[in-house]
FIKOLZA-1660 file (N, C-alpha, C; in steps of 0.1 Angstrom, whole numbers, plus 5000, padded with zeros to 4 digits):
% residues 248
   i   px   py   pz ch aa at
   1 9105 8975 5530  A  X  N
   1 9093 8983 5525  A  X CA
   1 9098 8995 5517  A  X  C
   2 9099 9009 5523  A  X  N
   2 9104 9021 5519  A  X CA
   2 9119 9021 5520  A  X  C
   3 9125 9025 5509  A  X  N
   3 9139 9027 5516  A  X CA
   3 9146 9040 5503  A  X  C
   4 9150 9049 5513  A  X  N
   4 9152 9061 5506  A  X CA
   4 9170 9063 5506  A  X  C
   5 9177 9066 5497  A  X  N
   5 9194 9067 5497  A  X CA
   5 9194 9078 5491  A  X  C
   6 9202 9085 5498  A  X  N
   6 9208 9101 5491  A  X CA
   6 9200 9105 5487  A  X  C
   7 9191 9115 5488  A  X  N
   7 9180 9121 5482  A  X CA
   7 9184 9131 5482  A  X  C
   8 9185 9139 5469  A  X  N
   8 9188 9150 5467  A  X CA
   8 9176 9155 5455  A  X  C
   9 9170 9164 5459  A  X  N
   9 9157 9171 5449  A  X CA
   9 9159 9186 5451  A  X  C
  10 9157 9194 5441  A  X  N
  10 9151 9208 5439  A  X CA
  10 9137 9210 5436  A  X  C
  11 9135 9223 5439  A  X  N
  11 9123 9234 5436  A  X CA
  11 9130 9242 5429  A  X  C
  12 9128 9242 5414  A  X  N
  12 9128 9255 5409  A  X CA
  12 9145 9254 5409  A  X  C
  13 9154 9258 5412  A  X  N
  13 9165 9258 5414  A  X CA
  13 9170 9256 5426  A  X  C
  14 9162 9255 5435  A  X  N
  14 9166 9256 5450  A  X CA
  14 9167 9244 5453  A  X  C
  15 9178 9238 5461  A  X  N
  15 9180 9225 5468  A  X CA
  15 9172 9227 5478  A  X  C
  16 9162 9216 5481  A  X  N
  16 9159 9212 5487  A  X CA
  16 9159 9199 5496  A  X  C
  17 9164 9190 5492  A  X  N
  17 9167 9178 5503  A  X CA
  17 9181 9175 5495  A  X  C
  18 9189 9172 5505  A  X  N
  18 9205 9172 5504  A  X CA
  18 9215 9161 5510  A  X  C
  19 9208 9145 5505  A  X  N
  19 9211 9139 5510  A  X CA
  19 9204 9131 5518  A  X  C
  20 9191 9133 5517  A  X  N
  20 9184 9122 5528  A  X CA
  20 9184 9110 5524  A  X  C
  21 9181 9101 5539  A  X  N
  21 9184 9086 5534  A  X CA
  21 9175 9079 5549  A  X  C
  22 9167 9076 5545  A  X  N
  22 9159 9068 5555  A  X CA
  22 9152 9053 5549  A  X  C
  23 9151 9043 5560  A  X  N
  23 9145 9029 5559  A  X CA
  23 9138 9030 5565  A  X  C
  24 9124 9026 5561  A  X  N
  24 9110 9021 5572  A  X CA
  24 9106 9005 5570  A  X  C
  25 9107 8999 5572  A  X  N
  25 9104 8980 5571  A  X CA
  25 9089 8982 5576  A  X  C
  26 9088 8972 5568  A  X  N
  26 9071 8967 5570  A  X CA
  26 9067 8965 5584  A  X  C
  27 9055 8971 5587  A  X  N
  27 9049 8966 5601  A  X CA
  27 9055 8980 5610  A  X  C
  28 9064 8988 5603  A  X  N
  28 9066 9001 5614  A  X CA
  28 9063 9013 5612  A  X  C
  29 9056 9022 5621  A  X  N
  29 9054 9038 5618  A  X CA
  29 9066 9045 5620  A  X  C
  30 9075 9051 5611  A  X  N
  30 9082 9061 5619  A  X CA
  30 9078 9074 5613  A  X  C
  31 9082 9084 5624  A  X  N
  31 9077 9098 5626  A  X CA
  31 9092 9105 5623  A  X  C
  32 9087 9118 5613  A  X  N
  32 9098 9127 5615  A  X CA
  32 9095 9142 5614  A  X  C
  33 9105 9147 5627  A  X  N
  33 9099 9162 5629  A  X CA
  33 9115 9165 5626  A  X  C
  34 9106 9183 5629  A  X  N
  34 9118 9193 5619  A  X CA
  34 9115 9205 5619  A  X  C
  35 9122 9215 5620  A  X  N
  35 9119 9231 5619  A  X CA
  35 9109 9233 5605  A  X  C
  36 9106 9247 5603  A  X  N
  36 9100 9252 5591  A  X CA
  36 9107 9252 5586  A  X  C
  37 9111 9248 5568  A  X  N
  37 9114 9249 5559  A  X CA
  37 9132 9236 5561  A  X  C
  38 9129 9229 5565  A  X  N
  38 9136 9218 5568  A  X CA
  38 9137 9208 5553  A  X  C
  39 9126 9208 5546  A  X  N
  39 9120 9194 5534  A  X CA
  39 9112 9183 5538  A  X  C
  40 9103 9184 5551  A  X  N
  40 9095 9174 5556  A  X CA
  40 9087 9177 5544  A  X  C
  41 9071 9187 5538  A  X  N
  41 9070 9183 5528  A  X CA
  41 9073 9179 5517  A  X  C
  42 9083 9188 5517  A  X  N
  42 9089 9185 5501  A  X CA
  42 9093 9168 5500  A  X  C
  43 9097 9162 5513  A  X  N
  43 9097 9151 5511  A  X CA
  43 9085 9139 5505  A  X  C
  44 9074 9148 5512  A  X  N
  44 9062 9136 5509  A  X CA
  44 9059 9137 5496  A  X  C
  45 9064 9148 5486  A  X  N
  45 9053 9154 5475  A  X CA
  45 9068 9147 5465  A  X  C
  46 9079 9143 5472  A  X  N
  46 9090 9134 5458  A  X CA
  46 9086 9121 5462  A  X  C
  47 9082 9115 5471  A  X  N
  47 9081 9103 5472  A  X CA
  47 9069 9105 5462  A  X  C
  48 9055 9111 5466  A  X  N
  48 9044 9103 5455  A  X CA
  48 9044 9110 5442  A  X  C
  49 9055 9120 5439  A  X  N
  49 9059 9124 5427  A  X CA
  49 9052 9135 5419  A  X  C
  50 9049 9146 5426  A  X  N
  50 9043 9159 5425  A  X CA
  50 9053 9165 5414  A  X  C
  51 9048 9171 5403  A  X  N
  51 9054 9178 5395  A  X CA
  51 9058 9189 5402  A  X  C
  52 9070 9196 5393  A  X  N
  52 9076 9205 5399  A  X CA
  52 9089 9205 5411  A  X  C
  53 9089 9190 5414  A  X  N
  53 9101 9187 5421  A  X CA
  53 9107 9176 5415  A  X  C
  54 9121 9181 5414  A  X  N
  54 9129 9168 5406  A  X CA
  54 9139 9164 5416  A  X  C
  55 9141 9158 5412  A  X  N
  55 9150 9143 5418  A  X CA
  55 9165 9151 5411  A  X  C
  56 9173 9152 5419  A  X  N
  56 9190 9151 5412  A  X CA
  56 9196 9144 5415  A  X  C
  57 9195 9135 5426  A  X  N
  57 9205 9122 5424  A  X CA
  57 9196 9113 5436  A  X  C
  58 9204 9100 5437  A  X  N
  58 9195 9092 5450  A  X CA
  58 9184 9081 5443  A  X  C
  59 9182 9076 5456  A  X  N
  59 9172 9064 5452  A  X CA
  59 9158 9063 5461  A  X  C
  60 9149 9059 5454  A  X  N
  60 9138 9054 5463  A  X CA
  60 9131 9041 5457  A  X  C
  61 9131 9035 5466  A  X  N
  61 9122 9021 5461  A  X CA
  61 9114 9015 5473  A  X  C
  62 9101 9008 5471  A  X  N
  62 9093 9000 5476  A  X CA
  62 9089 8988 5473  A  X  C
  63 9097 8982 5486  A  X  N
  63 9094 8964 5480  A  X CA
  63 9108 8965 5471  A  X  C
  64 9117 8972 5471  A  X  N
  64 9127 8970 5463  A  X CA
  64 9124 8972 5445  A  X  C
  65 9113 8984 5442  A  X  N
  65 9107 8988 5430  A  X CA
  65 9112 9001 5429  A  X  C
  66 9116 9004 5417  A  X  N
  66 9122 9020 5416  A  X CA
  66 9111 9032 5414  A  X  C
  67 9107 9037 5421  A  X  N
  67 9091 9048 5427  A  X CA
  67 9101 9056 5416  A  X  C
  68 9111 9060 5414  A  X  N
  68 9112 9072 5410  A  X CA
  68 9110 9080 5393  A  X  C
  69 9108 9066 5384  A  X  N
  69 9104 9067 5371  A  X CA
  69 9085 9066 5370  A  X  C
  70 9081 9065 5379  A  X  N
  70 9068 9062 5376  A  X CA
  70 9059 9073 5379  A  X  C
  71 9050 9073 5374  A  X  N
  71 9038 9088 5377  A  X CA
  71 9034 9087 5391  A  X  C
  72 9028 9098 5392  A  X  N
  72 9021 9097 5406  A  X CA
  72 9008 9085 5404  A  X  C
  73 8999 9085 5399  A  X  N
  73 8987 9075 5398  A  X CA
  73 8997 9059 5397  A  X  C
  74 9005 9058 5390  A  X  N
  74 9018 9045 5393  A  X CA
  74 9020 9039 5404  A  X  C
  75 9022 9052 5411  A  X  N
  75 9029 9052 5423  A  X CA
  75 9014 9050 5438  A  X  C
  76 9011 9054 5432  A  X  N
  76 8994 9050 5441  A  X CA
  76 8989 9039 5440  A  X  C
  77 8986 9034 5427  A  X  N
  77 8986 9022 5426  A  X CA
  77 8994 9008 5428  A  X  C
  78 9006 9011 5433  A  X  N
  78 9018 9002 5437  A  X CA
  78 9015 9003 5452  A  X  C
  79 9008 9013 5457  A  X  N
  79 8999 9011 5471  A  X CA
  79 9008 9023 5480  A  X  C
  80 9011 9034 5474  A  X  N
  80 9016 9048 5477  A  X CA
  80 9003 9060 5482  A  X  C
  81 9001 9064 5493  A  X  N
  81 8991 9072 5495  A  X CA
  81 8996 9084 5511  A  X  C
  82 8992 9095 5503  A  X  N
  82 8996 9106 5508  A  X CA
  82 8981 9113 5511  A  X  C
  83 8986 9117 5531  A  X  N
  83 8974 9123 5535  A  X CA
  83 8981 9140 5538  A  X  C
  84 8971 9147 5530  A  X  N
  84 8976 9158 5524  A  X CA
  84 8975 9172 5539  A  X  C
  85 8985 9176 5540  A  X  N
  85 8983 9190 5552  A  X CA
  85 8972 9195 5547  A  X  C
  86 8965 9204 5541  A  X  N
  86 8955 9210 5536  A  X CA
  86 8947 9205 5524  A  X  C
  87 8936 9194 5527  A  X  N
  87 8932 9186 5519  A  X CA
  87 8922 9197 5507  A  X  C
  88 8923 9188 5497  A  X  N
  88 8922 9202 5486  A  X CA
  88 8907 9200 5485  A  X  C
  89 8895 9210 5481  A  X  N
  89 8882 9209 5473  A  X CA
  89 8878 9204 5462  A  X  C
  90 8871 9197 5461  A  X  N
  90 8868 9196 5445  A  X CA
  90 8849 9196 5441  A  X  C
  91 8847 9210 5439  A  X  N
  91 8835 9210 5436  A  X CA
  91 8830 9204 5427  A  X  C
  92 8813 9201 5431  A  X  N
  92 8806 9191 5418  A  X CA
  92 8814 9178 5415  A  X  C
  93 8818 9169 5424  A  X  N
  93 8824 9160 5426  A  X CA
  93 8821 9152 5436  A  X  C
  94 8811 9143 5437  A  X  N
  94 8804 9138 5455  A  X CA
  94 8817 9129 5461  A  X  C
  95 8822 9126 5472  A  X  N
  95 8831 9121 5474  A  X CA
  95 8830 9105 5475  A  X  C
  96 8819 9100 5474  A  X  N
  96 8817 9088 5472  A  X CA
  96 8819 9083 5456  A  X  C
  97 8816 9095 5447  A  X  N
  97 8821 9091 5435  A  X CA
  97 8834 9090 5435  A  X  C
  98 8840 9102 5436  A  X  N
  98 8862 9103 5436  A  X CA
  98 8863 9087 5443  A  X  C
  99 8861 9084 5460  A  X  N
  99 8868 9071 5467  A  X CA
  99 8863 9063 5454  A  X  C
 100 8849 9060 5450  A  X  N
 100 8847 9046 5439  A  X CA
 100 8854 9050 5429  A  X  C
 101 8857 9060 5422  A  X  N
 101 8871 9059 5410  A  X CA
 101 8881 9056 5414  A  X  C
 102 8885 9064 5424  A  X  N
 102 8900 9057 5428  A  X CA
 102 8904 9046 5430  A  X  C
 103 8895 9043 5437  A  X  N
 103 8897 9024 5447  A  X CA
 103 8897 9019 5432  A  X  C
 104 8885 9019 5421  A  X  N
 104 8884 9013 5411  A  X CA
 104 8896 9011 5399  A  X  C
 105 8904 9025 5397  A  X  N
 105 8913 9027 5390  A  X CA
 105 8929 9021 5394  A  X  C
 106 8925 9016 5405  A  X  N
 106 8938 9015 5413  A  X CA
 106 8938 8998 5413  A  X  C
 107 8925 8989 5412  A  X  N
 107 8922 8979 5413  A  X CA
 107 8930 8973 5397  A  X  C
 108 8925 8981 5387  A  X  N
 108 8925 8978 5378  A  X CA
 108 8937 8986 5369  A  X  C
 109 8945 8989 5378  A  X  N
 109 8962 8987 5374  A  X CA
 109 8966 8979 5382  A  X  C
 110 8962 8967 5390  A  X  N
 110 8965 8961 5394  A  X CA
 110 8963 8947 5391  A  X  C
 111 8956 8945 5378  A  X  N
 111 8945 8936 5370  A  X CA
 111 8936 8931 5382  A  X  C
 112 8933 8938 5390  A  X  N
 112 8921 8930 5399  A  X CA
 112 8911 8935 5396  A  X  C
 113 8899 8926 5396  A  X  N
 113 8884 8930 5391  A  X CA
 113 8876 8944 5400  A  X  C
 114 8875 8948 5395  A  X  N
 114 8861 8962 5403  A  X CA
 114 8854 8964 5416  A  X  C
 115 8854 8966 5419  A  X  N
 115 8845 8964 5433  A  X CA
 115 8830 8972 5426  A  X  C
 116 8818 8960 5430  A  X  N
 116 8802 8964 5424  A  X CA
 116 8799 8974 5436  A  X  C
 117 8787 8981 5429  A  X  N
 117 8784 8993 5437  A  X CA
 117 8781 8988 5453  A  X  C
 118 8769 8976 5452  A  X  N
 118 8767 8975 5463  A  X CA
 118 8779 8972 5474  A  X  C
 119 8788 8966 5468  A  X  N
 119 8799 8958 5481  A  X CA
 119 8807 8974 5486  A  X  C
 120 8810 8981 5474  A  X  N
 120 8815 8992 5479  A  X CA
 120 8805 9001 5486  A  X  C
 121 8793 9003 5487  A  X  N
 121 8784 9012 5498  A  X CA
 121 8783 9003 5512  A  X  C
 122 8784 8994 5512  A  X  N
 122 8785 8982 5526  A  X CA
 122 8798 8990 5531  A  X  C
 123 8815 8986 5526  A  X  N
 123 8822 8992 5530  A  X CA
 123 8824 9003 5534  A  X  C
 124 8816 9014 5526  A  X  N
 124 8817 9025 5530  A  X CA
 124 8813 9034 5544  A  X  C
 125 8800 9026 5544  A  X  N
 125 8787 9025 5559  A  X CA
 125 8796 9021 5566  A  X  C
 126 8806 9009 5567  A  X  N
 126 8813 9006 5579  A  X CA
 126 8822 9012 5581  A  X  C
 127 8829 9017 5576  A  X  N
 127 8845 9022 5574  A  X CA
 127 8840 9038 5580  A  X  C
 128 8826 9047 5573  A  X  N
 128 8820 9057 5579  A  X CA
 128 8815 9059 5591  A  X  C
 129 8810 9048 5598  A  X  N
 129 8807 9042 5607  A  X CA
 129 8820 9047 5622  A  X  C
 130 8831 9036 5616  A  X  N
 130 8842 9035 5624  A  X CA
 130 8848 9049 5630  A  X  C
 131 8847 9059 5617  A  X  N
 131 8853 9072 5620  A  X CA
 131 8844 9086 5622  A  X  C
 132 8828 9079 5629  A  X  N
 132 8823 9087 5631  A  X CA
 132 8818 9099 5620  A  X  C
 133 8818 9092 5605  A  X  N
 133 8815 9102 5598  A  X CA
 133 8800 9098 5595  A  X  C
 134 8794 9111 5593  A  X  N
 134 8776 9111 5586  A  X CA
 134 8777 9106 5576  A  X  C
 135 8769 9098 5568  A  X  N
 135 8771 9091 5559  A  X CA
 135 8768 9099 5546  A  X  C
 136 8756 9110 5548  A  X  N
 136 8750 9118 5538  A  X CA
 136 8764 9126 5539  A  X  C
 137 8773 9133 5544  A  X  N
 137 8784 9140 5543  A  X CA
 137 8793 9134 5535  A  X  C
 138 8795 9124 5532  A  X  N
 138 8799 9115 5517  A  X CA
 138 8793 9119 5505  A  X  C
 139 8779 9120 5503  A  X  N
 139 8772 9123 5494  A  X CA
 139 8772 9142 5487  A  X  C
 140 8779 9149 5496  A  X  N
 140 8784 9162 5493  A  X CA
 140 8797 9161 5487  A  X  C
 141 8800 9171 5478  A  X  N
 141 8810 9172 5473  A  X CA
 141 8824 9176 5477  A  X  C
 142 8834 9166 5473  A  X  N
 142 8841 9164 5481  A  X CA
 142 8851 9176 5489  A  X  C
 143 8851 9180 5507  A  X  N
 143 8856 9187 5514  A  X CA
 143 8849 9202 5511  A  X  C
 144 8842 9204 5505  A  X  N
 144 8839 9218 5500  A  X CA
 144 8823 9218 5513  A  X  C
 145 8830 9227 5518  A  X  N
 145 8822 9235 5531  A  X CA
 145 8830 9226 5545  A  X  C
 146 8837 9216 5543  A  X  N
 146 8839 9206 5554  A  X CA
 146 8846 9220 5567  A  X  C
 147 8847 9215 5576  A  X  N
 147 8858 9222 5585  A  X CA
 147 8867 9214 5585  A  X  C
 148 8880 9214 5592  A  X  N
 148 8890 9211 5594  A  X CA
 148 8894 9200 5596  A  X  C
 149 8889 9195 5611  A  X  N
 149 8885 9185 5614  A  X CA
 149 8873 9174 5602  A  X  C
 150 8868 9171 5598  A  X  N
 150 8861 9163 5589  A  X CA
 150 8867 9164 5573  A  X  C
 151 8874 9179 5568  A  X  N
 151 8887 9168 5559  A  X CA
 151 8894 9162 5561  A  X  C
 152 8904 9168 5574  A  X  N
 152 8911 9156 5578  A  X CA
 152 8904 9140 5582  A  X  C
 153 8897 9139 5586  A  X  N
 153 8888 9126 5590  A  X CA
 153 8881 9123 5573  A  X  C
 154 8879 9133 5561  A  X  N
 154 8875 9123 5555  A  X CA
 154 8893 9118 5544  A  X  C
 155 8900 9125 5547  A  X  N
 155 8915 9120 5546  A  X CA
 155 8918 9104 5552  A  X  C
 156 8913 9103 5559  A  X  N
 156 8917 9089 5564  A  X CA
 156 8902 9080 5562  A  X  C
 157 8891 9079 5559  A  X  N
 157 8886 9075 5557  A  X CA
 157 8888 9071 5539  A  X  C
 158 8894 9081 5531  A  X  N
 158 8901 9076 5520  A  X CA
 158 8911 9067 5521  A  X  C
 159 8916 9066 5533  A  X  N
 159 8929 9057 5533  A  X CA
 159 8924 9041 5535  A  X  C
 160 8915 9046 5545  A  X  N
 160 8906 9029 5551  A  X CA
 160 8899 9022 5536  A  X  C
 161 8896 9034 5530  A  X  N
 161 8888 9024 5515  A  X CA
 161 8895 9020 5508  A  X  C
 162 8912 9031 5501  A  X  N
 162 8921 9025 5497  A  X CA
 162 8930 9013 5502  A  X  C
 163 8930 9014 5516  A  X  N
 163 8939 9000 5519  A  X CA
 163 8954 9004 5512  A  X  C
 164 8960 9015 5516  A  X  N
 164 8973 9015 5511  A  X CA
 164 8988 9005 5516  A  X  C
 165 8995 9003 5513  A  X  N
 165 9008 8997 5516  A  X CA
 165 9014 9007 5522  A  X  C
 166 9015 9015 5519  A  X  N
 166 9023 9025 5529  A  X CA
 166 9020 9037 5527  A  X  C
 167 9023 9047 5540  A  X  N
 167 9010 9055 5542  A  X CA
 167 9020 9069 5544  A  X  C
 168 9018 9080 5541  A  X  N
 168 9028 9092 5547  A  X CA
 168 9011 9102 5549  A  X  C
 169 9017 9108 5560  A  X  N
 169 9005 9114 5572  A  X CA
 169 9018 9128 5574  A  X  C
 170 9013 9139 5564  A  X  N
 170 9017 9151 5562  A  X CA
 170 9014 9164 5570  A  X  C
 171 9012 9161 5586  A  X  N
 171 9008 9170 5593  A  X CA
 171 8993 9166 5596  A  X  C
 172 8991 9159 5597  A  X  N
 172 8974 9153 5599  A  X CA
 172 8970 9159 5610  A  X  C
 173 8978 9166 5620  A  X  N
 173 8972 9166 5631  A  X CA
 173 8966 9183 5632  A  X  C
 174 8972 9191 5621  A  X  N
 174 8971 9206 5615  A  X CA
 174 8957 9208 5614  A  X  C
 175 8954 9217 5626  A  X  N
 175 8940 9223 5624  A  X CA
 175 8930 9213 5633  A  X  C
 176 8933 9204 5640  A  X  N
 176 8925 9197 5645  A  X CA
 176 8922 9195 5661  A  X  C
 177 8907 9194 5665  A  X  N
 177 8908 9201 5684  A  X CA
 177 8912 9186 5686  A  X  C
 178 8910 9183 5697  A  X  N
 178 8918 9170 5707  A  X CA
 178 8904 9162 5701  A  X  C
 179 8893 9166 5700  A  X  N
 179 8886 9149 5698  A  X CA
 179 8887 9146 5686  A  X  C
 180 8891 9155 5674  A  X  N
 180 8886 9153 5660  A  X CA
 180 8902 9147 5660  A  X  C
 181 8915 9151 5666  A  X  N
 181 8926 9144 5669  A  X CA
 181 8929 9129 5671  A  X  C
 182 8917 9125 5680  A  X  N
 182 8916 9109 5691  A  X CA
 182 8914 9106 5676  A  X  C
 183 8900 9112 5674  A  X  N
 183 8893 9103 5662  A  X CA
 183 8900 9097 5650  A  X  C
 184 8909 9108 5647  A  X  N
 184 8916 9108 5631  A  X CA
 184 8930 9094 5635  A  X  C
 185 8934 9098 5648  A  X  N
 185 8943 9092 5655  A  X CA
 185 8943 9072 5653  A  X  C
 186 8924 9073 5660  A  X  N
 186 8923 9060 5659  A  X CA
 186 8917 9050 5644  A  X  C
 187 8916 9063 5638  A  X  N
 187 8912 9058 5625  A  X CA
 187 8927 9051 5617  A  X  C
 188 8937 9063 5623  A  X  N
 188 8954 9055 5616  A  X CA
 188 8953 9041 5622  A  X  C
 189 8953 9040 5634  A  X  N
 189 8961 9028 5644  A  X CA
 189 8954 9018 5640  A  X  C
 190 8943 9016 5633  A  X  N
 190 8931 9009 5632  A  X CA
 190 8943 9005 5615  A  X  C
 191 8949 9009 5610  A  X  N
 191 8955 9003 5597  A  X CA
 191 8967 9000 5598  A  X  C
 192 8972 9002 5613  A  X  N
 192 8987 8990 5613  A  X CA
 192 8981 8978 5613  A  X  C
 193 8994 8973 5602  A  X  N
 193 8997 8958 5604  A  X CA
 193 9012 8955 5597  A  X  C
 194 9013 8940 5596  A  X  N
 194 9027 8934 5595  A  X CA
 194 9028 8942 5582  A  X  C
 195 9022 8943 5575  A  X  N
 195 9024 8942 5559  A  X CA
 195 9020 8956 5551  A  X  C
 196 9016 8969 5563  A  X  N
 196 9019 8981 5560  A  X CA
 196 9030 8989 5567  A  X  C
 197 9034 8999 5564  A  X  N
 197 9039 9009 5575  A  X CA
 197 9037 9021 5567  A  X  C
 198 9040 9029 5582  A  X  N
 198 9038 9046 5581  A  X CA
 198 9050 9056 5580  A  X  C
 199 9047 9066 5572  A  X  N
 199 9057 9081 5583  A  X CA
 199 9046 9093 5578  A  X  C
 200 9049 9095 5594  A  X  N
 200 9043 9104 5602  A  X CA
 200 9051 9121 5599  A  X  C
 201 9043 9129 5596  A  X  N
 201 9053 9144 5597  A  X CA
 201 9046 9153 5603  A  X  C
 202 9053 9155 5614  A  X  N
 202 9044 9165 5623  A  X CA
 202 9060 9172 5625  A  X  C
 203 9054 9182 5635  A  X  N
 203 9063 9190 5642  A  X CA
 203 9060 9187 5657  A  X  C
 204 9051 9183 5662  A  X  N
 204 9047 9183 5675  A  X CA
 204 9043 9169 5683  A  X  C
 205 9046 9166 5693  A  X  N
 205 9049 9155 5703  A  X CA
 205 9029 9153 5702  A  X  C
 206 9023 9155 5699  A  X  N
 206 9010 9155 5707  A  X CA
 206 9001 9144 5697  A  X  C
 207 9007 9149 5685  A  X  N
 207 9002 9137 5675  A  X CA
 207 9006 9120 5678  A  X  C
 208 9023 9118 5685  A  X  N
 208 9028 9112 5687  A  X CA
 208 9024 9102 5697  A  X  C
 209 9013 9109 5711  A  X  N
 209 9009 9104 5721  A  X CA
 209 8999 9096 5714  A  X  C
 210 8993 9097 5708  A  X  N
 210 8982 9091 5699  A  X CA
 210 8986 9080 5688  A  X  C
 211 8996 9083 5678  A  X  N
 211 9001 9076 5666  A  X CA
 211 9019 9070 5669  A  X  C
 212 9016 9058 5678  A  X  N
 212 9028 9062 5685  A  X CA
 212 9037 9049 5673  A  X  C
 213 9050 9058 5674  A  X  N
 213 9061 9057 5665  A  X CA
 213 9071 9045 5673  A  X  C
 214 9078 9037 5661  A  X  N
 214 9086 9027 5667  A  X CA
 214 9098 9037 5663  A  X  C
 215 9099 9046 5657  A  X  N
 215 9113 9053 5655  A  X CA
 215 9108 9066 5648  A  X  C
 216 9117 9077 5657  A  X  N
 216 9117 9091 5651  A  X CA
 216 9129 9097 5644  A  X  C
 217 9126 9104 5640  A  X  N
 217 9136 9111 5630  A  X CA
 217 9142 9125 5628  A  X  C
 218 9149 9132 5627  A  X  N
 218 9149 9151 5626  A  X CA
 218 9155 9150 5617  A  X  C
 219 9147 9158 5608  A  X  N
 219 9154 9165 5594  A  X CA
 219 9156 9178 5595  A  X  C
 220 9166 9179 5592  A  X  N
 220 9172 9195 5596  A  X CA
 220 9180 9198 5581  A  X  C
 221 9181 9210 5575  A  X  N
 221 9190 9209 5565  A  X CA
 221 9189 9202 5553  A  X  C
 222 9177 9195 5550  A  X  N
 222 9175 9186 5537  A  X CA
 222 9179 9174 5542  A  X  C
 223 9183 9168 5554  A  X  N
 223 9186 9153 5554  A  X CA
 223 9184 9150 5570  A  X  C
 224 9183 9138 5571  A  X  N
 224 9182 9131 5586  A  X CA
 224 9190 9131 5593  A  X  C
 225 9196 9142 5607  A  X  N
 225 9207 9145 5613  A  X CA
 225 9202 9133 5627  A  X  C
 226 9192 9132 5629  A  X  N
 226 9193 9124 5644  A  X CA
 226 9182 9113 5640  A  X  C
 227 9180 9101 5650  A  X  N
 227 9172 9091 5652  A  X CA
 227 9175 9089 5664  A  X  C
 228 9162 9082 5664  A  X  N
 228 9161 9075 5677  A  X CA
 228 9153 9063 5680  A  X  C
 229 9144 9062 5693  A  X  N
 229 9131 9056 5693  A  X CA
 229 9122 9069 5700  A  X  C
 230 9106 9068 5706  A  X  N
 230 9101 9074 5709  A  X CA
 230 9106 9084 5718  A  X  C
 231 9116 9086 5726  A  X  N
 231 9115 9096 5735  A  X CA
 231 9123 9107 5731  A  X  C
 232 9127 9105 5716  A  X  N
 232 9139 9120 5708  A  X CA
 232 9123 9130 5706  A  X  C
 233 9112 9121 5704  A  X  N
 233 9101 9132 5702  A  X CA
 233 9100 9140 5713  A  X  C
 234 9102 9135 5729  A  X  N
 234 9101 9141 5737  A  X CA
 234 9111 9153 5744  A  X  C
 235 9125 9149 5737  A  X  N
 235 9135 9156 5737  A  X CA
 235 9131 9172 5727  A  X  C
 236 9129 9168 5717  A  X  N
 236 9124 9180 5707  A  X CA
 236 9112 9186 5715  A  X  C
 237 9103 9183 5720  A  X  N
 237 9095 9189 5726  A  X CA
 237 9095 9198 5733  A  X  C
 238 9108 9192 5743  A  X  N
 238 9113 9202 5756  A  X CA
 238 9125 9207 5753  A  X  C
 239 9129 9207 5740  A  X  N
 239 9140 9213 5742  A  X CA
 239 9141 9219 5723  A  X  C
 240 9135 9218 5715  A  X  N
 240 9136 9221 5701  A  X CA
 240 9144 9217 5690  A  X  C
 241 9148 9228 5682  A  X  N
 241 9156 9216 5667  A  X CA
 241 9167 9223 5669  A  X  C
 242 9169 9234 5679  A  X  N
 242 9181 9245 5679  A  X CA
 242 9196 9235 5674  A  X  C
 243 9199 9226 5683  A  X  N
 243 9211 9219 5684  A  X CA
 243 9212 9208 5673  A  X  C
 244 9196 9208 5665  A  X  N
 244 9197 9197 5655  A  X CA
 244 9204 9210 5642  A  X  C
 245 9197 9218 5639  A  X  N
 245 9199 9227 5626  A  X CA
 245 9211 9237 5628  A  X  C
 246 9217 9236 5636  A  X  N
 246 9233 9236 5639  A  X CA
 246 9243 9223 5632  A  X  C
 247 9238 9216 5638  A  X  N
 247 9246 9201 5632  A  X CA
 247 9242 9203 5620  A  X  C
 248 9231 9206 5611  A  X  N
 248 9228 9203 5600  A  X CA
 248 9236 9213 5587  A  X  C
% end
């Protein structure tokens, strides 16, 4: 599925990942935590190809496809989607219109036909449904007045309409009380399967109890100093990144 070699990218002049190299295969979540200013974002914003960060050396591909020459909208449409730490506003914009552009633009770099209004408001009712969202709260523009909880929740309700291939979850759990947590939680687990995978970036074990990981990760330093399986989350919990960002 994902498979990342030597990644090395700057900001501006500043190195920022120095070396990373991670594999996720289809059908698996993995999670990776890390101190502040480690490159956990900066990692998500090169994979879906945010200007302003370049690439200096290294590889990324999906499906064995090279992510790294192609635009962001490219790369979304190859079934790349990023759920954002602070999902942005877009006034005078209803958010039912942005999901039907997207879903639609994405169909149709894929030469697949359109989805008609009506099949897409059926989906929407159900998928809204599932995550406990109001349905007229769709019909508002999009995140502008939301609280915290319900961008995040309508973040992954974007994900359920896109149907992504692989998914990166950028701190999802930021800003959210324990039920708007379960909810957003079960709205991910609800999109494993063989033929997607995840990574997860949190800093904290608590997301984990909920979005549970077949393999964790610590990036310390611009690159992946430890792995494991689920219980290194638990180690970092109780004990921090001290001995990881030393090694690094």
């Amino acid at each position: 599925m994902l498979s990342v070699s030597n990644l090395h990218a700057t900001v501006g002049e500043t190195e920022i990942l120095k070396g990373l190299s991670i594999d996720v295969p289809a059908g698996e979540v993995h999670a990776i935590m890390g101190p502040n200013g480690a490159g956990k974002s900066t990692l998500s914003y090169v994979l879906t190809g945010r200007p302003g960060y370049e690439v200096t050396s290294g590889t990324v591909t999906l499906d064995g496809e090279d992510l790294l020459p192609m635009a962001p909208n490219e790369r979304a449409a190859k079934g790349l989607f990023l759920s954002f730490q602070y999902p942005l506003e877009i006034p005078g914009v209803p958010a039912l219109t942005f999901i039907r552009t997207a879903l639609n633009a994405q169909l149709k770099a894929r030469g697949e036909p359109e989805i008609a209004a009506p099949a897409f408001l059926r989906l929407a009712r159900a998928k809204a449904a599932e995550l406990k969202i109001d349905f007229e709260m769709l019909k508002r523009a999009l995140n502008v007045g939301f609280s915290g909880g319900e961008k995040k929740r309508m973040e992954i309700f974007q994900m359920a309409m896109l149907s992504p291939r692989f998914l990166i979850l950028d701190e999802t759990d930021s800003g959210l009380d324990i039920d708007a947590l379960r909810i957003v939680s079960d709205g991910v687990n609800a999109l494993r399967s063989p033929e997607r995978a995840m990574l997860v970036i949190t800093h904290y074990q608590r997301l984990l109890d909920y979005i549970k990981p077949d393999r964790v990760h610590v990036l310390a330093g611009g690159r992946i100093v430890a792995s494991g399986g689920p219980e290194l989350a638990l180690e970092l919990e109780r004990d921090g990144y001290d001995k990881y960002a030393r090694a690094a």
